[in-house]
Phi, psi and omega in degrees: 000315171277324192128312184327109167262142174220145195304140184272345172287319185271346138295331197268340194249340186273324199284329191269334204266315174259014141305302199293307176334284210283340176288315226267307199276343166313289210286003154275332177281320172286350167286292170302348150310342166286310174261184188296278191354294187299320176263025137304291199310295194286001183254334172297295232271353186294146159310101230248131194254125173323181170262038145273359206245139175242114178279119164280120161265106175249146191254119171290099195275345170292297187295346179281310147349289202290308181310348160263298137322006221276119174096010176233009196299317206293318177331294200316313169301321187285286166320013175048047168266122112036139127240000000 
C-alpha cells in the first residue's frame, strides 16, 4: 500500500507486538469492569453518539427456528405442525 517492501518476518513480529497491545489493553479493561469506579471510568471514556445515530439490532429468525427443531422444520411443515 505505501511502496514500501518490507520483509514478511517484520511484518509478522509488528502484528504479533500490537495483537499483544490489544490484548494487554482488553485485560485492563475487563480489570475495570470489577468496580464502580472503573466502569464510571470506561462509561466517560466510551464514544458518546449524537441523536442521529440508531443502534440496529437484527435477529436471524430462520437460525432460531432451526435450534430446536434443526433439521425437521420442512417434515414438521409438511405435517402442518408449528415450527
Amino acid at each position: 500500500m505505501t511502496g514500501l517492501s518490507l520483509d514478511p518476518s517484520t511484518v509478522h513480529r509488528e502484528a504479533r507486538r500490537q495483537g499483544q497491545r490489544a490484548q494487554r489493553i482488553r485485560d485492563d479493561d475487563v480489570a475495570l469492569t470489577r468496580k464502580a469506579q472503573g466502569i464510571a471510568r470506561l462509561s466517560a471514556e466510551a464514544p458518546k453518539l449524537n441523536a442521529e445515530h440508531t443502534l440496529v439490532i437484527e435477529i436471524d429468525a430462520w437460525n432460531i427456528r432451526e435450534r430446536d427443531d434443526w433439521g425437521r422444520s420442512k417434515r414438521l411443515r409438511r405435517r402442518g405442525e408449528p415450527t
